[in-house]
C-alpha positions as CSV (number, residue, x, y, z in Angstrom):
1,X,-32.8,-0.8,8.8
2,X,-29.6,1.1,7.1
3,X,-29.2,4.5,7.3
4,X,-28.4,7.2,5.2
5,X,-24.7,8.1,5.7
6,X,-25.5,12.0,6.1
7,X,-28.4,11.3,8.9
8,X,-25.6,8.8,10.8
9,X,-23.2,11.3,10.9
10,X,-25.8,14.4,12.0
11,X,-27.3,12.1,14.7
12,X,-23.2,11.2,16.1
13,X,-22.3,14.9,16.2
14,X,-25.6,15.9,18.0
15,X,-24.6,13.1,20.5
16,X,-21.3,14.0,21.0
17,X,-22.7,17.6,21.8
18,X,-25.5,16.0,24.4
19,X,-28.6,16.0,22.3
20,X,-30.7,12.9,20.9
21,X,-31.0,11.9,17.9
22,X,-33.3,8.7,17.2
23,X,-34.2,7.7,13.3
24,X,-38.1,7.6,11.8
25,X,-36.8,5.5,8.9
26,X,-34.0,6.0,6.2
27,X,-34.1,9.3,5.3
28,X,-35.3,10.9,8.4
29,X,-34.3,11.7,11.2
30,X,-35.8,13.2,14.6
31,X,-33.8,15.1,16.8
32,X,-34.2,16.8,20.5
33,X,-31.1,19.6,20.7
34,X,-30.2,20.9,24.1
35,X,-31.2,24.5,24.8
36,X,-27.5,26.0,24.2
37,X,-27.2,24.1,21.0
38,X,-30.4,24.7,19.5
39,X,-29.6,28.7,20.0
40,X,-26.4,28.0,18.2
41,X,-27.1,26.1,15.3
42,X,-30.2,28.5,15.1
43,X,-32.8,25.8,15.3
44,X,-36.2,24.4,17.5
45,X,-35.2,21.9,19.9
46,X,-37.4,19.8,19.0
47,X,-36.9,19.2,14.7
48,X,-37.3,16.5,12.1
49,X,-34.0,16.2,9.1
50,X,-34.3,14.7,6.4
51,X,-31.9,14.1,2.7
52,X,-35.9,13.7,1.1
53,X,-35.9,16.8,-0.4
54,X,-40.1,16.7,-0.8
55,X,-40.4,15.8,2.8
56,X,-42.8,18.8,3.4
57,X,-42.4,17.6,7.7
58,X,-38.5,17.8,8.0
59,X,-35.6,20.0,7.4
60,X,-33.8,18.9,3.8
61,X,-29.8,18.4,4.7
62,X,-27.1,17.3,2.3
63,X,-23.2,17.7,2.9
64,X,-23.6,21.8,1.7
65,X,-26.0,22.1,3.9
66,X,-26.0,25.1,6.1
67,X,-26.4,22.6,9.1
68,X,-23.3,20.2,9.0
69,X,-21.1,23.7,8.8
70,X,-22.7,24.7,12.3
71,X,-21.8,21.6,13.5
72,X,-18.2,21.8,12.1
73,X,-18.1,25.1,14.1
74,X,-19.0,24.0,16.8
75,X,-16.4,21.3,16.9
76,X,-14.0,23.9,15.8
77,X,-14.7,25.8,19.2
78,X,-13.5,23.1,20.8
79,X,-9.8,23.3,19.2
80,X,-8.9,21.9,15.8
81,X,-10.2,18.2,17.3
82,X,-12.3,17.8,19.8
83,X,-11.6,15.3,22.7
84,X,-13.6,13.2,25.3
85,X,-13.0,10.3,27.7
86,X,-15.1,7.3,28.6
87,X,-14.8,5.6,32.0
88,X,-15.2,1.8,32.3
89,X,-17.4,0.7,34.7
90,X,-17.5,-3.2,34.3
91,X,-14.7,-6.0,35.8
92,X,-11.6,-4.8,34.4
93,X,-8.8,-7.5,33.2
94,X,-5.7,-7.7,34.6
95,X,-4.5,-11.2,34.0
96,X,-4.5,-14.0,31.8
97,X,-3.4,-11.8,28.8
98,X,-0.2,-14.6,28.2
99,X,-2.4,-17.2,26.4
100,X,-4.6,-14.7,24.3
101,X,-0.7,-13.0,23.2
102,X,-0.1,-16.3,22.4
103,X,-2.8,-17.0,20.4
104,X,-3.9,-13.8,18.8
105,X,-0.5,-12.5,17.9
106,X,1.5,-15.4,15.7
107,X,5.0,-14.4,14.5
108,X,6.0,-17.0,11.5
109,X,9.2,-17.0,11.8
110,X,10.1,-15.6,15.0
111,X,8.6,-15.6,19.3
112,X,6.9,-13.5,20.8
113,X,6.8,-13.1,24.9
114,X,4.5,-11.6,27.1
115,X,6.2,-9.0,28.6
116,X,3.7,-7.0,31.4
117,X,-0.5,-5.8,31.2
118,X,-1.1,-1.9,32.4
119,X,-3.8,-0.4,32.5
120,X,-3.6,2.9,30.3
121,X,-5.8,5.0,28.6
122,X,-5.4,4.7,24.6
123,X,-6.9,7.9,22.1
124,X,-9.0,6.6,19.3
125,X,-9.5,9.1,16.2
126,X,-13.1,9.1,15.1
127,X,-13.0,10.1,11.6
128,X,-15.4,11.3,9.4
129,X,-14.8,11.3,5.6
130,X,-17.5,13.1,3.7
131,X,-16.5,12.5,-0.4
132,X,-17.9,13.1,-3.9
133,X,-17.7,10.6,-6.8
134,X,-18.3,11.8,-10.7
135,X,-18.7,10.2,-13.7
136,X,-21.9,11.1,-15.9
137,X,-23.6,11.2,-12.3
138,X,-22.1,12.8,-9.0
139,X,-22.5,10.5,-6.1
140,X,-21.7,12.1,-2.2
141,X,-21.5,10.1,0.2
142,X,-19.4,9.8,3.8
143,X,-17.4,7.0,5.9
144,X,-16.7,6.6,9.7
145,X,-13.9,4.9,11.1
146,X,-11.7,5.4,14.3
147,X,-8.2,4.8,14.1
148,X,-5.8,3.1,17.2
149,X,-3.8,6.8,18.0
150,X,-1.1,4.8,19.6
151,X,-0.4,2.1,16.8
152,X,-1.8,3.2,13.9
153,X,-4.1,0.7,13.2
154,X,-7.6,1.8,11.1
155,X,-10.3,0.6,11.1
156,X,-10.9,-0.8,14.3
157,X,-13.8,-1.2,16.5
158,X,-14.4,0.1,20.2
159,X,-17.6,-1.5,20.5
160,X,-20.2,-0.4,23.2
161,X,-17.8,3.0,24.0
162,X,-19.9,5.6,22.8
163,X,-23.4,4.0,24.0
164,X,-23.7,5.4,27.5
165,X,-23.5,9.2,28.1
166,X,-23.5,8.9,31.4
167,X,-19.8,7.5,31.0
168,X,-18.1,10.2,29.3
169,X,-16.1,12.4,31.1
170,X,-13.7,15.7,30.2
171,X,-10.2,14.7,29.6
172,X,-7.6,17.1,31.3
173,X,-4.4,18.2,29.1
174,X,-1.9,16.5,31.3
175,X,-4.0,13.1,31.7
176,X,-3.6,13.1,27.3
177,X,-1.2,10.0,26.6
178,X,1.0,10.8,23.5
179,X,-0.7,10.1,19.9
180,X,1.5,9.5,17.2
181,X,2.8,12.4,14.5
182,X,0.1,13.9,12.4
183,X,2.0,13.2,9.0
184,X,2.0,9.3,9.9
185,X,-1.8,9.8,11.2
186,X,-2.7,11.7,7.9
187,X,-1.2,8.6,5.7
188,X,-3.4,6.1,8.0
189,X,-6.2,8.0,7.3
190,X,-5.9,9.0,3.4
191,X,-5.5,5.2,2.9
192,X,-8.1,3.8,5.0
193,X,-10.2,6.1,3.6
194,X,-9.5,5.5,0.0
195,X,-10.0,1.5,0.7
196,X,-13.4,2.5,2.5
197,X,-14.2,4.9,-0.2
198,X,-14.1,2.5,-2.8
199,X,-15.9,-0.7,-1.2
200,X,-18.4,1.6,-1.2
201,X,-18.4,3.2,-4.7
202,X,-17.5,-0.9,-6.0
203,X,-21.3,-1.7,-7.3
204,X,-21.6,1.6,-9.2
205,X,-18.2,0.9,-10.5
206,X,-18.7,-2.6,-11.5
207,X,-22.4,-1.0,-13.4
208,X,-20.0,1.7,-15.1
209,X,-17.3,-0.7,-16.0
210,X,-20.1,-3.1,-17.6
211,X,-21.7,-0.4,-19.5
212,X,-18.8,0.8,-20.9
213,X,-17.8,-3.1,-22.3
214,X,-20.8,-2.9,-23.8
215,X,-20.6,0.7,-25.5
216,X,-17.1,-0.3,-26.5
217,X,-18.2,-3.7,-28.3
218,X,-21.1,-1.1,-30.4
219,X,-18.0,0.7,-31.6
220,X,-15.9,-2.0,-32.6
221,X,-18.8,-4.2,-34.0
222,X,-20.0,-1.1,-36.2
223,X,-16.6,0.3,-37.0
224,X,-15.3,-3.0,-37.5
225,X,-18.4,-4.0,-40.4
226,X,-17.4,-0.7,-42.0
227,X,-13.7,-1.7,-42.4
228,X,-14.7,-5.6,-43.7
229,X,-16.8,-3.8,-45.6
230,X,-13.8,-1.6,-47.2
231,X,-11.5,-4.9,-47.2
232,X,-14.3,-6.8,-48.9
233,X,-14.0,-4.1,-51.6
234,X,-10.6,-3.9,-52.2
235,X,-10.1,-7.6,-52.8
236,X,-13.7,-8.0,-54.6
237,X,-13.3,-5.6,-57.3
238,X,-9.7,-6.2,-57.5
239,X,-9.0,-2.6,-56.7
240,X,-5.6,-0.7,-57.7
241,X,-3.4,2.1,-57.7
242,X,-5.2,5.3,-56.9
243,X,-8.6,3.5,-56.5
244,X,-6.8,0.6,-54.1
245,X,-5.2,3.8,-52.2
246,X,-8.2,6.0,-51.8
247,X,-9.9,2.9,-50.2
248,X,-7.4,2.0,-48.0
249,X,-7.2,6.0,-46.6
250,X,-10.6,5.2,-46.0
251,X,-9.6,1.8,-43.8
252,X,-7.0,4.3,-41.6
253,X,-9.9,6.8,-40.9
254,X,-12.0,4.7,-40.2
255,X,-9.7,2.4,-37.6
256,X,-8.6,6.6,-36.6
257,X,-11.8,7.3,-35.5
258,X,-12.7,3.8,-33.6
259,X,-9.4,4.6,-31.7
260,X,-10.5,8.3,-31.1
261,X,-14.4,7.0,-29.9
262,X,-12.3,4.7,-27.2
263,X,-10.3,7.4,-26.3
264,X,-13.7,9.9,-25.6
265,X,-15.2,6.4,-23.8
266,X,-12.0,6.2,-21.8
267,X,-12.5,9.9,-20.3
268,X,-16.7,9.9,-20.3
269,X,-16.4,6.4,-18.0
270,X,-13.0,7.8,-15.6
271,X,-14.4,8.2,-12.2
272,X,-13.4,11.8,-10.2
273,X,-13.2,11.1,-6.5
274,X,-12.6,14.0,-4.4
275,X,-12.4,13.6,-0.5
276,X,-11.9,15.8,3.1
277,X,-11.9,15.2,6.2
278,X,-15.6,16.7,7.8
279,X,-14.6,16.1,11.2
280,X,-12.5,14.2,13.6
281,X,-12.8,13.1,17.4
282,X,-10.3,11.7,19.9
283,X,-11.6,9.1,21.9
284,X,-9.7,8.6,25.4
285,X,-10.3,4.8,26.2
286,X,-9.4,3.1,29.5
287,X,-7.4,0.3,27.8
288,X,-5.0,-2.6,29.0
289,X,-1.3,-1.8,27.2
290,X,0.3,-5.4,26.6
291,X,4.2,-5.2,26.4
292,X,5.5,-7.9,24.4
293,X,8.9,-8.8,23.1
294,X,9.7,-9.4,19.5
295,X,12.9,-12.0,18.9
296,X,13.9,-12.6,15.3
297,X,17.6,-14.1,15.5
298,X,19.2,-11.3,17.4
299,X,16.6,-9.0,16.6
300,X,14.8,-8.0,19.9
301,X,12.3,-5.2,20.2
302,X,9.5,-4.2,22.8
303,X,5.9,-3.5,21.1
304,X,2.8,-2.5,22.4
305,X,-0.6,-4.3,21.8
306,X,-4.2,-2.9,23.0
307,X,-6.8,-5.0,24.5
308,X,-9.9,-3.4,24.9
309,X,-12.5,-3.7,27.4
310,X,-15.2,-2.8,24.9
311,X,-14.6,-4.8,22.4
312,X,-12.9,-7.6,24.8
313,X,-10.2,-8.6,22.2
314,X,-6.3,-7.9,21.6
315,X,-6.7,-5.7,18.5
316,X,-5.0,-5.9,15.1
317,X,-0.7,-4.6,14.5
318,X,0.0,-2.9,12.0
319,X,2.7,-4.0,8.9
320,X,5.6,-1.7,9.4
321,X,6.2,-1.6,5.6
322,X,2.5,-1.8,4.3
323,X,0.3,-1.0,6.6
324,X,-2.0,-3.8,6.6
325,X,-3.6,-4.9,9.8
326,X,-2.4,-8.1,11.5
327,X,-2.3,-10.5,13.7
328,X,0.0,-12.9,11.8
329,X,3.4,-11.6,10.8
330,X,6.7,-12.4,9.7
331,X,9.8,-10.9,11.5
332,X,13.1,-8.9,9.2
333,X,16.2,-10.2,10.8
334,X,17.7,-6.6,10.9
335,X,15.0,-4.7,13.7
336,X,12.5,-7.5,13.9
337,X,10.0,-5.6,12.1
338,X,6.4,-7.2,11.8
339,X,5.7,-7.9,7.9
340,X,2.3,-8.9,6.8
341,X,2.0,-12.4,4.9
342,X,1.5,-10.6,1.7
343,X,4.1,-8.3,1.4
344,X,6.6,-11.0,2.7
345,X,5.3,-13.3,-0.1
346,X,5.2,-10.4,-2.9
347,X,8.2,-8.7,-2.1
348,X,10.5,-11.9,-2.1
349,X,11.4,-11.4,1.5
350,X,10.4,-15.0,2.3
351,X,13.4,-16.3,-0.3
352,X,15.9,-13.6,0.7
353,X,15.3,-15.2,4.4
């Protein structure tokens, strides 16, 4: 069964702050608050939401709503992010990560050696993008992803992480490994966003962008019989001088206003999509850092990839000059930078090379 974005996001953030949160069906959603919480966000502890506004049962909720700010406050007490760690209980890898760098990570035109495995904790930014999307209709809606902290990489998956409660733990300050600068963070997460953003807005857009075909082929089909209709006169009754001229006025207001009618089209069908970030999370993950060396010529460099325990897989790198996620890449002679196929194809690297 899907679930309405809102109700997903409510039930995470009553998780994260030790409550339960189970859904009755789409648009509902019932919830058992701890004691502290409930007395914060001013609520029973025991409560039904809901985004059915005629749900006589549940409180309604939306994006405004009163609620989702209490919450945002209540992550704001935290600090400006909020943090947690998760302990891994299962058998831990250590080995064997040679053949999976081998075959999970493919330079094109370059090697790649397995360097050393450690064990290290990696933070994972849980975002939450809440957004608005206006053409003759407003649309809200909101999209999670968690973004690598270390290399950058959105989205990715962390699989089973968040399941157990029992497994999170407090991380102290000095135990925090290094996350990379916010500006380059804020770029990941403005363009995974956007990409999320519109898969999700992609069937109303593909709707929009057939209706307006159609009210563009009205206009040109009834402004277009007007001006045969002129032409037909002018060459019909043999039409001259100030008669020939008055009709052909006519002809340039009437291909004026077809232009001016596309124009108001144009604006009435241009979608207005405004996003924020709601709320974000660092997620401390017990992780395995894989050191690998790069060669390219006599390029050489030392990058980190992330298996994870969770997920059991080496996850995605990131293109150093696009951004896309990767796991096949070619290699720039100068620093042995890793280049997705498709900028290396589109940017005429591959012929330079």
């Amino acid at each position: 069964m899907g679930r309405d974005p809102i109700l997903s996001t409510i039930a995470n953030l009553i998780s994260l702050e030790g409550g339960i949160a189970e859904p009755a069906n789409e648009q509902t959603l019932n919830v058992l608050l701890t004691e502290n919480i409930a007395r914060s966000l001013e609520l029973p502890e025991e409560i039904s939401l809901s985004t059915q506004i005629d749900n006589p049962n549940s409180l309604f909720v939306t994006y405004h709503s009163d609620l989702l700010q209490k919450f945002s406050d209540l992550l704001g007490n935290r600090g400006l992010v909020a943090s947690l760690g998760v302990q891994f209980n299962g058998h831990f890898k250590t080995t064997g990560f040679e053949k999976l760098v081998a075959q999970k990570l493919i330079p094109h035109n370059g090697l790649i050696k397995f360097v050393e495995a450690k064990r290290e904790n990696t933070p994972y930014l849980w975002c939450h993008v809440a957004y608005s999307a206006e053409v003759d209709e407003k649309r809200i809606g909101m999209i999670s992803f968690f973004l690598n902290g270390l290399t950058g990489v959105a989205p990715v998956e962390i699989g089973d992480a968040l399941l157990w409660q029992a497994d999170r733990i407090s991380v102290e300050e000095q135990e925090q490994p290094q996350i990379l600068p916010i500006e380059q963070l804020s770029t990941v997460i403005e363009k995974t966003s956007a990409l999320m953003i519109y898969e999700s807005l992609k069937n109303w857009s593909a709707r929009l962008a057939r209706a307006k075909v159609r009210d563009e082929e009205r206009l040109k089909a009834y402004y277009g019989a007007i001006s045969t209709e002129i032409r037909t006169k002018i060459i019909s009754k043999q039409l001259l001088d100030e008669a020939k001229e008055r009709e052909e006025l006519r002809l340039e207001a009437t291909d004026g206003e077809l232009a001016r009618k596309l124009a108001d089209l144009d604006q009435r069908y241009a979608m207005q999509v405004e996003a924020n970030l709601y709320s974000a999370m660092v997620i401390y993950l017990p992780t395995v850092h894989l050191k690998c060396e790069l060669t390219r010529k006599k390029a050489k460099r030392i990058i980190t990839a992330i298996w994870n325990p969770f997920t059991k897989i080496i996850e995605p790198l990131r293109c150093e000059l696009s951004g896309e996620t990767i796991y096949d890449f070619y290699l720039d002679e100068q620093q042995a930078k890793m280049i997705s196929p498709n900028y290396w194809e589109k940017s005429g690297m591959g012929k330079r090379g």
